[in-house]
N, C-alpha and C positions, 0 to 999 in steps of 0.2 A: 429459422426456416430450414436450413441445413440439417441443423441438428433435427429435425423431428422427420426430412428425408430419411438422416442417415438410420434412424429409429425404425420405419417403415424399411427400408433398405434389409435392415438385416434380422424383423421379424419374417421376412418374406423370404430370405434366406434360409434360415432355419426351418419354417415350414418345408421347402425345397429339399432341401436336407432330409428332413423327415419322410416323405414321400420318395425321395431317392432311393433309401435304404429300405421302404416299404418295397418298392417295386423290385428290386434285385433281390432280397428275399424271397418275394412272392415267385420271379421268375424261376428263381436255383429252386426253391420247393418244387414247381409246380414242373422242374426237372427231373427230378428224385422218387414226384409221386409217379411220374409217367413211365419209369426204367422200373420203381418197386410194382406195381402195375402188374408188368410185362414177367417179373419175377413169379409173383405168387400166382399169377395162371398157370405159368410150367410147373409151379412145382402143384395147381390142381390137376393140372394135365397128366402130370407125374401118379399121383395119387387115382386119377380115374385107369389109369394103365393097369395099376397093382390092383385095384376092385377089378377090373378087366380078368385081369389073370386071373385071380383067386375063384373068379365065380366061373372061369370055364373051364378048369383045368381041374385032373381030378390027380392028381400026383402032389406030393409033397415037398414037389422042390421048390424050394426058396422059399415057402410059405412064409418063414420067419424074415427071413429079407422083406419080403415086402407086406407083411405085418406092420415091419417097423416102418416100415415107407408109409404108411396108413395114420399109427400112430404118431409119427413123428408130425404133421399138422396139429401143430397148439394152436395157432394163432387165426387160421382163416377157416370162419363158419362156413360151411356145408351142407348142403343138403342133397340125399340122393334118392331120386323118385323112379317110377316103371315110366313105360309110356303113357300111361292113364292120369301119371301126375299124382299118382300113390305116394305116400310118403315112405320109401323103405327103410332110411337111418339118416341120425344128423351127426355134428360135430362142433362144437365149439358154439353150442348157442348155453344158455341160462340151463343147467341142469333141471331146476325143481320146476321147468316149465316147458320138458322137452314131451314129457304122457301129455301134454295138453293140445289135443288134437286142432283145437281152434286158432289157437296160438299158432303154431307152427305152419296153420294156411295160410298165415296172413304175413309170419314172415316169409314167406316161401313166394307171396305174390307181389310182396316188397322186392323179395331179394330178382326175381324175372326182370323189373324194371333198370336193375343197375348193369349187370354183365350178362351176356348171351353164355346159353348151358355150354357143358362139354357133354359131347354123346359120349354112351358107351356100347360098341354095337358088340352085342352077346352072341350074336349068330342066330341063323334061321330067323330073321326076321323081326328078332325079338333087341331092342332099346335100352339101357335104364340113363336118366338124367342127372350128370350134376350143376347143380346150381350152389354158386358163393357170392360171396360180397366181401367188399374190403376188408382187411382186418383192421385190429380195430389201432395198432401202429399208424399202418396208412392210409387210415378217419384223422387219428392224430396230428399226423403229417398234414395233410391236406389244410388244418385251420391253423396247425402253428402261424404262418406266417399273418394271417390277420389277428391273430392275438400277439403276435411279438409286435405288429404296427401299432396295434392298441394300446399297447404297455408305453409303448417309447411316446404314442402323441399324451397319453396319460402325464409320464415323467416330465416331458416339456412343459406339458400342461402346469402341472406343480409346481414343478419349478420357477416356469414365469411367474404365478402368483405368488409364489413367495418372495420371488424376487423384488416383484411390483409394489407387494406390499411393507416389505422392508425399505423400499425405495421410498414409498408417501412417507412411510414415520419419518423416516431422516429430512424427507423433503418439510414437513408438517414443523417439523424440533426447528429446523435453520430457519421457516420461515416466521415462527414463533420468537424466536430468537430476535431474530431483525428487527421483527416488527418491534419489539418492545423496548429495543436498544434505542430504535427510531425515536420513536413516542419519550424514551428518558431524554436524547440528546437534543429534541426540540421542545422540550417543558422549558429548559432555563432561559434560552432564547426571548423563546415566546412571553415569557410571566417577564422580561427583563423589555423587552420592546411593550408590552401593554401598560407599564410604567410610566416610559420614556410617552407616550401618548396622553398619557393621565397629565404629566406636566404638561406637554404643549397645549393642549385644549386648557389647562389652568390659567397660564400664563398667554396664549393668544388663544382667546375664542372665537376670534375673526377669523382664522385661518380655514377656512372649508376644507381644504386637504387632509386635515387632520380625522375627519370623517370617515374619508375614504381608506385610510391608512388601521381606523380603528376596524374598520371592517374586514381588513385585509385579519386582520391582529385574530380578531376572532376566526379568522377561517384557520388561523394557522391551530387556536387552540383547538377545533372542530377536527382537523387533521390529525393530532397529537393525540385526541380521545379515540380519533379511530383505530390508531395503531394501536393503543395499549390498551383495544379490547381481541384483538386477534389473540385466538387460543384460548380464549376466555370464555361462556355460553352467555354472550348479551340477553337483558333482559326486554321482554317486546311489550309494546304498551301500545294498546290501539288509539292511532293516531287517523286523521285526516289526510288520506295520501294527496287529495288533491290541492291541500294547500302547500305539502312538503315539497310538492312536485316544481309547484308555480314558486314556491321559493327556490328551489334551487335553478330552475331556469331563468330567472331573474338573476343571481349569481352568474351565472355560464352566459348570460348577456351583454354584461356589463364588464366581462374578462375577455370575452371575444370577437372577430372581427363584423365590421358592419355590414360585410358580404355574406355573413350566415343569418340566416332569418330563422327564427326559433315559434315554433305554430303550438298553441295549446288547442288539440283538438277535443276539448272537455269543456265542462261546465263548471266552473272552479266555483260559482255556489251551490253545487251538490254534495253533498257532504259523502264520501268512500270509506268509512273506518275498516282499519284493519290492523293487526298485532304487527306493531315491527318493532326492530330500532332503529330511531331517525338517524341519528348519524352514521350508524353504518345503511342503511336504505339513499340516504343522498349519497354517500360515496356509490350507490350500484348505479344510480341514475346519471350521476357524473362522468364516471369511466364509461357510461354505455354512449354517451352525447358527446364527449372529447373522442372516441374513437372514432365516431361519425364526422364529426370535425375534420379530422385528420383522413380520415375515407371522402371526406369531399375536396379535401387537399386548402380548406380555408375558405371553400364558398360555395354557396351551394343552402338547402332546406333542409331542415329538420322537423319535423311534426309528432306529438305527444299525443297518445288519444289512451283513452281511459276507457273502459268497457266493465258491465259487472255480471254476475247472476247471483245464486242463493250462496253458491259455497265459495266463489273467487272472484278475485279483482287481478283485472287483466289490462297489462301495458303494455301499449305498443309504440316504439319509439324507431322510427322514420325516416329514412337520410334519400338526399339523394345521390350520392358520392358512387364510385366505380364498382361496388356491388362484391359479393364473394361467391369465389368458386362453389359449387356444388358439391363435391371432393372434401372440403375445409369447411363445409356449416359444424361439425363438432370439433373439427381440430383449433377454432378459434378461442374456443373454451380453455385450452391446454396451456399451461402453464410454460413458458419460452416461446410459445409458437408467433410469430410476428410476419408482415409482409415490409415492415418497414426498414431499414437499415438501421438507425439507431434507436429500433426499438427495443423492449426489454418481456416482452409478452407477457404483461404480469395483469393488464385492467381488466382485460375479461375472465382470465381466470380468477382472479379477485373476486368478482363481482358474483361468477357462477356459485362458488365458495360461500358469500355472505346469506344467496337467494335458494340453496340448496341445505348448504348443511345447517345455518343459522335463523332463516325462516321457513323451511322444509317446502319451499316454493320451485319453481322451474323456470329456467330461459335459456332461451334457444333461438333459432334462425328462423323464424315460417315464414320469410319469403326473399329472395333474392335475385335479382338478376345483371348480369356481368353489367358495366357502362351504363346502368339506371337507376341504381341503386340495393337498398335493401331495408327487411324490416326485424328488429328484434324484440323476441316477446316475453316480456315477463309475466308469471301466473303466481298470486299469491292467495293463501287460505284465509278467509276473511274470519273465523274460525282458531283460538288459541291453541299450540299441540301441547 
């Protein structure tokens, strides 16, 4: 439980992070665009001065000064109209589309929108207008910083997935590993106790315990096959789920306490075929019914109900134990995630694992509520993939 805190802890962090570095960005730009701003008006300001002089003055002084002062605007489009809103000359827009009279009305009633003109008053009454817009630096400026935010939640983005996904191989190799090591270290056991069983039923067949002990036997080899098919692509054979069901409830009855009452809410002579493999499908039904067990703390109902249509067969299996958070209907599925102290949060992730990647089915949580209980649903394709 810690550990998937501490997971959420410092994905939430990082996000924060992310967004921190967004915002002080955005802020310092949205400083620099407001100072560059204030710059490039003066220097239109500057530039409607030099048209100022030049068109009133009929002497030659400074012409070339402020010539240059005219020419030296590379960067901030211009436009200079009479008072009628004439287009008299432009600057810095698309050359091969400055003769294009239509074109330049329409920038010209763009450009109105973004900054109030600079007049230039010629005397006698007489106006002309400049109109500009940002150049196209501080256009630039103005989205850097939602493209540098872009890039970094990008980069995070990547990276978690790669991380994530390097994470499942390793997690996928170890659990491959175990499982199989599992499955070798309980063969010899097992085949060495179904022996010792084969003699005592020889030699006393009065003994009724021997029965039960045979049954035990087989469960262990039921256990042993299931481990040394993880990693493997089990093969599905449509079976009758609703006798696998009743058989392995019958199992979980006879292992369990006589305070858990076990409800088949089916018709166990209806026949449900569907593709699976049994012994990994009773292990999903297992781990979903011992978790319920332990969610009722050893007493308490359980109820099985069976549901179908054309394309799926749908289990619902029932508890009435302390229910889960709302928060935790998908973190149950997660592989370590546990509420219990010496648990190991491995059965429902298991279980997800066998109903998801090995019968391309789905379970999940569809109904829960704290101190009543809760209900979890399995959906398989009745349909081979």
């Amino acid at each position: 439980m810690n550990k998937f805190r501490n997971k959420t802890l410092g994905k939430l962090f990082l996000l924060l992070f992310t967004v921190v570095i967004g915002m002080i960005s955005l802020v310092y730009t949205d400083h620099l665009v407001s100072k560059l701003k204030v710059e490039e008006r003066k220097n239109v300001e500057l530039w409607a001065q030099a048209v100022k002089i030049i068109s009133t003055t009929d002497s030659d002084q400074d012409v070339d000064f402020l010539s240059g002062i005219i020419d030296n605007n590379t960067t901030v489009p211009v436009i200079l109209t009479d008072e009628n809103d004439n287009i008299i000359s432009s600057l810095n827009f698309d050359k091969s589309r400055t003769d294009d009279r239509r074109y330049m009305e329409k920038r010209l009633q763009k450009i109105k929108e973004k900054n109030r003109p600079i007049v230039v008053d010629l005397g006698n009454g007489h106006y002309n207008y400049i109109y500009y817009k940002d150049s196209i630096i501080l256009t630039m400026l103005i989205y850097y910083p939602y493209i540098q935010l872009a890039i970094i939640i990008l980069f995070i983005l990547v990276s978690y997935l790669a991380f994530s996904t390097s994470r499942k191989a390793d997690q996928n190799e170890v659990w491959v590993g175990m499982s199989r090591e599992t499955a070798h270290q309980l063969g010899t056991p097992t085949s060495s106790l179904a022996g010792w069983i084969e003699i005592l039923q020889h030699k006393y067949p009065g003994i009724s315990i021997t029965k039960e002990l045979a049954l035990d036997v087989q469960r262990l080899e039921k256990v042993t096959e299931r481990f040394s098919r993880i990693g493997s692509r089990p093969a599905l054979i449509n079976e009758d789920i609703t006798k696998v069901i009743t058989r392995t409830v019958g199992y979980l009855k006879s292992r369990s306490s006589s305070k858990v009452k076990f409800t088949n809410d089916f018709d166990t002579g209806h026949e449900v075929s569907i593709p699976i493999n049994t012994a990994l499908f009773e292990w999903v039904i297992e781990n979903v019914a011992k978790n319920a067990i332990d969610a009722m703390e050893g007493k308490g109902e359980i109820s099985i109900r069976i549901q179908e249509n054309e394309k799926n067969a749908v289990i619902d299996i029932t508890d009435t134990g302390k229910g889960i958070p709302k928060p935790a209907f998908k973190k149950i599925f997660n592989t370590g995630f546990t509420t219990k102290q010496k648990g190991w949060g491995v059965g429902l992730s298991l279980a997800r694992r066998i109903i998801e990647e090995y019968h391309h089915g789905r379970i999940f949580v569809r109904h829960s509520e704290v101190g009543k209980g809760s209900t979890i649903r399995i959906v398989m394709k009745k349909n081979k993939i």
